[in-house]
DOKEDREN-973173 format. One record per residue (C-alpha): residue number from 0; x, y, z. Coordinates in steps of 0.05 Angstrom, whole numbers. Layout:
N
+-----+--------+--------+--------+
|  nr |   east |  north |     up |
+-----+--------+--------+--------+
| NUM |      X |      Y |      Z |
...
+-----+--------+--------+--------+
//
This chain:
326
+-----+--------+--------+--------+
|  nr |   east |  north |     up |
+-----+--------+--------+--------+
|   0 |    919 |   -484 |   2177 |
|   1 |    962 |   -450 |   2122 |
|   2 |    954 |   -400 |   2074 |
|   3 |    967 |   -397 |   2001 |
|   4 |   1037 |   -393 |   1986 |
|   5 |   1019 |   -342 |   1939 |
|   6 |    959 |   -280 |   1932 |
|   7 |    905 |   -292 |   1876 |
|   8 |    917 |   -230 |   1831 |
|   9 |    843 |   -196 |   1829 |
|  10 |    854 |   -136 |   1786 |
|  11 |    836 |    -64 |   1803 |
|  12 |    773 |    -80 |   1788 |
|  13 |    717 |   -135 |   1792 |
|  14 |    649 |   -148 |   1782 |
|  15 |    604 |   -157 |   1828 |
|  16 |    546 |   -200 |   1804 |
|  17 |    483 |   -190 |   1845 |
|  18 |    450 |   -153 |   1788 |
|  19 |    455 |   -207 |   1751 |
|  20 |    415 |   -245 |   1799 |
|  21 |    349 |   -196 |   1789 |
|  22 |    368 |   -151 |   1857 |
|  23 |    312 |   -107 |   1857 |
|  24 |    282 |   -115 |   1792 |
|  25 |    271 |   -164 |   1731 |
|  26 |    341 |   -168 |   1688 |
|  27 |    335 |   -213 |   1628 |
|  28 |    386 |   -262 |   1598 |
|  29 |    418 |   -218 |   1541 |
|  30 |    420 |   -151 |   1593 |
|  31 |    456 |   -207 |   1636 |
|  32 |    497 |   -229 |   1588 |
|  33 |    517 |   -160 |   1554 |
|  34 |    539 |   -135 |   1621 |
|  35 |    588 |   -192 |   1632 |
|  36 |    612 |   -184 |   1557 |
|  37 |    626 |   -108 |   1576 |
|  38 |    668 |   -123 |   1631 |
|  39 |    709 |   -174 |   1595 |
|  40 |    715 |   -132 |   1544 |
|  41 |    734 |    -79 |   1590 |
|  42 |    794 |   -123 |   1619 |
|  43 |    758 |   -145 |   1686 |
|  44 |    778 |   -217 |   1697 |
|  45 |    749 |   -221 |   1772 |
|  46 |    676 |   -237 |   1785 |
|  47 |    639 |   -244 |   1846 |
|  48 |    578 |   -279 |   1861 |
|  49 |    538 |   -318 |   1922 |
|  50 |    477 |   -362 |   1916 |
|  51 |    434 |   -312 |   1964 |
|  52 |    436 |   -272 |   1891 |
|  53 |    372 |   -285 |   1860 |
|  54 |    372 |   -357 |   1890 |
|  55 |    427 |   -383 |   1857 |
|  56 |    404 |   -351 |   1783 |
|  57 |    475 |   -304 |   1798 |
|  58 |    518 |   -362 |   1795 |
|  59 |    476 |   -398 |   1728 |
|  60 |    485 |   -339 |   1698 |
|  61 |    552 |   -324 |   1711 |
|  62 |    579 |   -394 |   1699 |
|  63 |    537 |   -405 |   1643 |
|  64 |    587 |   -348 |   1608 |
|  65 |    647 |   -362 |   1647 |
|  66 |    648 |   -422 |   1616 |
|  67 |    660 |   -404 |   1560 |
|  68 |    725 |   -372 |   1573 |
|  69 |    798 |   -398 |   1582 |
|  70 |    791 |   -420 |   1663 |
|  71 |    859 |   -397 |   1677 |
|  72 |    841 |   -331 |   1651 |
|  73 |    799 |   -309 |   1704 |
|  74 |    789 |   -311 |   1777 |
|  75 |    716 |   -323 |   1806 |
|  76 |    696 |   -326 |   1884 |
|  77 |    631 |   -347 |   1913 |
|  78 |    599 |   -362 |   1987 |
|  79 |    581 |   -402 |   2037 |
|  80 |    538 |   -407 |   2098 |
|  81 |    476 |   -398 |   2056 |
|  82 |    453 |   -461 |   2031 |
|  83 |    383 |   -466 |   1984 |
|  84 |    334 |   -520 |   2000 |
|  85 |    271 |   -529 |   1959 |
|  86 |    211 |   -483 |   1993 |
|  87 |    161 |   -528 |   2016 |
|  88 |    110 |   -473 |   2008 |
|  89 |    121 |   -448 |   1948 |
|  90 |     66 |   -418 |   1917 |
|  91 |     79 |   -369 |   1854 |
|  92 |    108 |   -327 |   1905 |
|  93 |    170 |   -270 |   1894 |
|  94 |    237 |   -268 |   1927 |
|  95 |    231 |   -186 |   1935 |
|  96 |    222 |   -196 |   2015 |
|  97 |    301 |   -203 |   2004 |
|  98 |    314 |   -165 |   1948 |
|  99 |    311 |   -205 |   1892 |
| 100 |    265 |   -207 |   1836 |
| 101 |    262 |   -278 |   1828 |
| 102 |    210 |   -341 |   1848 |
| 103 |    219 |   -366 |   1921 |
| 104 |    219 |   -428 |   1896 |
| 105 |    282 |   -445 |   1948 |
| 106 |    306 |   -422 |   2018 |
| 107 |    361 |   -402 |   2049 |
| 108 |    386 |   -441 |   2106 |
| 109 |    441 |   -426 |   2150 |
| 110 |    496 |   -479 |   2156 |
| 111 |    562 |   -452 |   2167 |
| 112 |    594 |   -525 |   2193 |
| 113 |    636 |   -563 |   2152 |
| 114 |    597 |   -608 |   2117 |
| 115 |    541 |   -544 |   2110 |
| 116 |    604 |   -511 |   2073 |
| 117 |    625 |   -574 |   2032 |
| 118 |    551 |   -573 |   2002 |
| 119 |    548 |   -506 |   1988 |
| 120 |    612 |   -509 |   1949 |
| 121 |    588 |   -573 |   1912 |
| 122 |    518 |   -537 |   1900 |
| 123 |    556 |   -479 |   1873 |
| 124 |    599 |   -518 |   1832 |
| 125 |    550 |   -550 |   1798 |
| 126 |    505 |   -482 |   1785 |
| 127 |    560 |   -454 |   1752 |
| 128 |    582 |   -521 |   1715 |
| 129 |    661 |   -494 |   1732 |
| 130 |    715 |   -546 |   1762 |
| 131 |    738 |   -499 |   1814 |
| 132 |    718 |   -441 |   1853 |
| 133 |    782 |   -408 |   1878 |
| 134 |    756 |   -353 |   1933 |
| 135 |    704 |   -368 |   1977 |
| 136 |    675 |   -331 |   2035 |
| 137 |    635 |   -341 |   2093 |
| 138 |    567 |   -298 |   2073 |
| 139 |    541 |   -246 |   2132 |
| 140 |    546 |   -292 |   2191 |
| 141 |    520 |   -231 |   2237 |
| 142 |    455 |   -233 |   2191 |
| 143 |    438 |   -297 |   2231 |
| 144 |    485 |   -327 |   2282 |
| 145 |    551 |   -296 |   2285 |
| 146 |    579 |   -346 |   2347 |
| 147 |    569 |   -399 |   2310 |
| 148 |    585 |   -372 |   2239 |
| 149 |    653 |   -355 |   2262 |
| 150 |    659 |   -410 |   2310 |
| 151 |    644 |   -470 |   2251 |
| 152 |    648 |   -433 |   2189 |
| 153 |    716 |   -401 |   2188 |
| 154 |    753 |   -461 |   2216 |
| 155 |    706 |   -499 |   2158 |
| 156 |    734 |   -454 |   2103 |
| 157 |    806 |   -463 |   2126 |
| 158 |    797 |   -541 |   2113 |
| 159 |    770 |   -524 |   2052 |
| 160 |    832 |   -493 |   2031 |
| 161 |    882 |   -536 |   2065 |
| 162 |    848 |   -596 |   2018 |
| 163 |    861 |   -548 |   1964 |
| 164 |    789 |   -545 |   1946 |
| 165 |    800 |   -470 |   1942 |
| 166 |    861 |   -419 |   1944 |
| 167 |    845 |   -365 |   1975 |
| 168 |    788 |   -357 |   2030 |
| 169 |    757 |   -298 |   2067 |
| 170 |    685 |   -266 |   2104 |
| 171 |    638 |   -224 |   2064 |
| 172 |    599 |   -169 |   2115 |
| 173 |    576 |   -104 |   2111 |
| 174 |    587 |    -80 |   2189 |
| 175 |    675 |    -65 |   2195 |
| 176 |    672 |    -94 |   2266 |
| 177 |    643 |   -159 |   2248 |
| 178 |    703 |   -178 |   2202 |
| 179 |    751 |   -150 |   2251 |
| 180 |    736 |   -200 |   2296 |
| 181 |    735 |   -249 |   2236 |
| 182 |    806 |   -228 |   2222 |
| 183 |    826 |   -236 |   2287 |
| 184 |    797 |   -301 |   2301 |
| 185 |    809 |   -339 |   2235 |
| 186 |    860 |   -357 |   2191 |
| 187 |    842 |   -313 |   2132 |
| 188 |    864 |   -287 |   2062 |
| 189 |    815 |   -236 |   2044 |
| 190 |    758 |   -197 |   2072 |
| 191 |    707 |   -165 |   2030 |
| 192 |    672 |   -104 |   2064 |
| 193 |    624 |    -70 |   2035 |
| 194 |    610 |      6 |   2057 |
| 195 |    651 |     14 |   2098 |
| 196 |    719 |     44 |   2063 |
| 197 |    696 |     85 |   2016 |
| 198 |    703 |    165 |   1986 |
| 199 |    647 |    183 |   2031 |
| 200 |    668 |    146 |   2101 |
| 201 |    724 |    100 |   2126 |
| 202 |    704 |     58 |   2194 |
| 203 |    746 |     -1 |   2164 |
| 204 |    808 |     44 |   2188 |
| 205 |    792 |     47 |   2261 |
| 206 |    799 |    -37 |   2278 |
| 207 |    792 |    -82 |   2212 |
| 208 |    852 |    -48 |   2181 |
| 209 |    899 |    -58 |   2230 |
| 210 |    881 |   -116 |   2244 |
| 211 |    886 |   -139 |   2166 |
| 212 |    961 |   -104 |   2162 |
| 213 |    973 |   -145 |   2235 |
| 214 |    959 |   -211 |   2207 |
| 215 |    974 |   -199 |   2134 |
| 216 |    900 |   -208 |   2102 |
| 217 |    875 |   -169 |   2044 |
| 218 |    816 |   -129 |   2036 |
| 219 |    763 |   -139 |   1972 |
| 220 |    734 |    -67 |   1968 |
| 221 |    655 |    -74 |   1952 |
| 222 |    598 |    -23 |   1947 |
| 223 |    649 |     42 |   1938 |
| 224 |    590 |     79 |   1913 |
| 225 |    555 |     77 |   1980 |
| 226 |    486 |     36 |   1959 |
| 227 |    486 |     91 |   1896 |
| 228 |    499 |    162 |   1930 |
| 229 |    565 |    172 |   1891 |
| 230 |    546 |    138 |   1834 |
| 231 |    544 |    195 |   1791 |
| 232 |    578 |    265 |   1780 |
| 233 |    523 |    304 |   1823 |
| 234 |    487 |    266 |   1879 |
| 235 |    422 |    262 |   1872 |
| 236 |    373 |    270 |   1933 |
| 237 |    330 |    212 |   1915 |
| 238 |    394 |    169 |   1910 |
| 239 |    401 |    107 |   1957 |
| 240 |    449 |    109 |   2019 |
| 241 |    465 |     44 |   2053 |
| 242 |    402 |     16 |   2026 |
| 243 |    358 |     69 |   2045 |
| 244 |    344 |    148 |   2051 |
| 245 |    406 |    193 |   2051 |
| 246 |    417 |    231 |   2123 |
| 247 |    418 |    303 |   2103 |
| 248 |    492 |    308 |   2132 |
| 249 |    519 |    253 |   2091 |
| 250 |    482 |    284 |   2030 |
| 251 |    524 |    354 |   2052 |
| 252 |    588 |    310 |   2050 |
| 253 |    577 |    274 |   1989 |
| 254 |    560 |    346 |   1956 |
| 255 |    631 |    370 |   1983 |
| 256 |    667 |    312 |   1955 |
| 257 |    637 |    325 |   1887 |
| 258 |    647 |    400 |   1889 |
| 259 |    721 |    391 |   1905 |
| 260 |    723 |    336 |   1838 |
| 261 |    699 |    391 |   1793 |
| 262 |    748 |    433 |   1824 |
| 263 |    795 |    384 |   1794 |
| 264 |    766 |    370 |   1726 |
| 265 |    749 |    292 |   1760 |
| 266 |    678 |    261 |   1767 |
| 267 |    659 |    242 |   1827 |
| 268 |    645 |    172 |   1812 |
| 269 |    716 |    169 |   1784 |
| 270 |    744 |    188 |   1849 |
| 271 |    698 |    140 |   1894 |
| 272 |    728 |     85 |   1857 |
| 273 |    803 |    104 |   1856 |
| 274 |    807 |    123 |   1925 |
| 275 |    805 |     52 |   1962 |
| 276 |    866 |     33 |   1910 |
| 277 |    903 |     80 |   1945 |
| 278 |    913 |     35 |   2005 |
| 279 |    959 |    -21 |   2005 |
| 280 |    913 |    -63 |   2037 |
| 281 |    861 |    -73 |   1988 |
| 282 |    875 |   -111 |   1934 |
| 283 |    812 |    -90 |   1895 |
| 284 |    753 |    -53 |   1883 |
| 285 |    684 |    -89 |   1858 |
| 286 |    625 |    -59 |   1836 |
| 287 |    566 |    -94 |   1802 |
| 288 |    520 |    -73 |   1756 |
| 289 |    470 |    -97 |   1711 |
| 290 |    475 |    -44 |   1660 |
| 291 |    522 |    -60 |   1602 |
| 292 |    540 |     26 |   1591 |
| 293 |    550 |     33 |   1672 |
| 294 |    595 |    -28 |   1661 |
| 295 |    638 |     10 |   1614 |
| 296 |    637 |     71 |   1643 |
| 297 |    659 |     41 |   1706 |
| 298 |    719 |     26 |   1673 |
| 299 |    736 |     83 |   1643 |
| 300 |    727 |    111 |   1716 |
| 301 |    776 |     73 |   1740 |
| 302 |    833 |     90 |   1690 |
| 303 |    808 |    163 |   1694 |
| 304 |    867 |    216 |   1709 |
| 305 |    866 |    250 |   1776 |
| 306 |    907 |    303 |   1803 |
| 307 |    948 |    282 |   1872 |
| 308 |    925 |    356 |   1879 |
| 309 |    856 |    331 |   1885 |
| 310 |    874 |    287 |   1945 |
| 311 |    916 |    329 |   1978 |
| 312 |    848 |    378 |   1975 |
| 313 |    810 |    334 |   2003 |
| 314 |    848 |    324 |   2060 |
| 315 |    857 |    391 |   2070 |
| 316 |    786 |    404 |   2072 |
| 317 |    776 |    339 |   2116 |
| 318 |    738 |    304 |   2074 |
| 319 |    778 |    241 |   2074 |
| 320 |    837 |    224 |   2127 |
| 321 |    895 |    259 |   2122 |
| 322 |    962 |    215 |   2108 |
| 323 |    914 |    156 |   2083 |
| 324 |    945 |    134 |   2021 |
| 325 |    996 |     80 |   1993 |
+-----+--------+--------+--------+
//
């Protein structure tokens, strides 16, 4: 197995396209399209999708206006170990049961072996009518049958990319530990994490860091809002937290990290995406959004001016880890 003699350049930040594919709620075609419009506008050239988003409607979309771009211009990754089979009991029925607002007119089925991989590249390929994908993780392997995911799918990818089928190839998981062991045990380029090394918390640090600087892999920073919770300039009680009902401790702590950004003249949303960047390890932060204006203001966000002062207050008042920074 060998790696790319060279790292994809991703940008500060991406676009992460499940919104795109109706997560949680109905998004029609122009919101779609407006939102990907907004972040080309706004300089993003990375995009993220899978085809557990919406079914596969994430990657239509997203090809549909990728296409229309210069292909060198931009950098796109997708997944595998998720492949979509016609439903055989389809009835009218609603993908919400996994989050997506879209007909279950297909399944998922888990194949993370190599010829599982090949067709879920080829499927992809043709969804998004491009002529190459050139990132592609393995999709939440613990969400069904990590041995095996890591066992067939990670060896599967790196055959991928020794064909040169892709350049760069990774894991995609929300639980730090998980792609730990995926570091340790594979031959990869990138991991995306999502959650887990962010403004409000950093698990990542403990073992998948290290073990990334150990064996030279990169990290693809997702979710750095925390599921919504530091989305905007005051939490909100009713905001989302990992998917569900804020804890009333991490509430306290994301209400200390936004009093301390006011201290500072910075929004808190500003700061939750900034922060990751501050490692040397991850190579960028992605965020998705339906929402053409949160598009923008994401990245204004992320060219926002803050203080070293504010950093140097937060670790002072040990709301992030002291000495963490590039």
């Amino acid at each position: 197995m060998s790696r790319s003699a060279s790292p994809v350049d991703l940008g500060p930040l991406g676009f992460g396209s499940a919104s795109i594919g109706n997560l949680y709620r109905e998004t029609d075609e122009d919101r779609a399209r407006s939102a990907l419009e907004a972040a080309w506008d706004g300089g993003i050239r990375y995009f993220d999708t899978a085809p557990h988003y919406g079914l596969g409607l994430s990657e239509r979309r997203l090809g549909a206006f990728l296409r229309e771009r210069p292909r060198d211009e931009f950098v796109v990754s997708t997944k595998v170990g998720r492949l979509l089979e016609p439903n055989p009991d389809f009835a009218g029925g609603r993908d919400l049961a996994n989050g997506f607002d879209v007909p279950d007119d297909r399944v998922r089925v888990y194949d993370p072996s190599l010829s599982g991989v090949r067709r879920s590249l080829e499927a992809s390929l043709d969804r998004m009518g491009l002529d190459r994908i050139d990132v592609l993780f393995l999709h939440d392997p613990d969400v069904y049958d990590l041995e095996r995911g890591l066992a067939e799918g990670l060896p599967a990818l790196a055959t991928l990319r020794d064909e040169g089928l892709v350049r760069q190839i990774g894991i995609g998981v929300n639980d730090a530990d998980v792609a730990a062991r995926a570091v340790r045990e594979g031959d990869l380029d990138l991991v995306m994490i999502a959650g887990r090394y962010t403004l409000l918390e950093q698990p990542a640090l403990v073992e998948l860091f290290p073990a990334c600087e150990e064996r030279g892999v990169r990290i693809v920073d997702a979710a750095v809002f925390n599921s919504g919770l530091l989305a905007t300039a005051t939490p909100r009680r009713d905001a989302t937290y990992d998917y569900g009902a804020v804890p009333d401790a991490v509430f306290e702590r994301a209400q200390a990290l936004a009093a301390t950004c006011e201290e500072f003249g910075v929004e808190l949303p500003a700061a939750a995406l900034q922060y990751p960047l501050r490692h040397p390890l991850v190579a960028t932060v992605v965020v998705g959004t339906s929402r053409p204006d949160a598009v923008r203001q994401n990245v204004a966000n992320m060219s926002a001016a803050i203080p070293d002062e504010l950093w140097s207050a937060l670790e002072d008042r040990a709301l992030i880890p002291a000495g963490d920074r590039a």
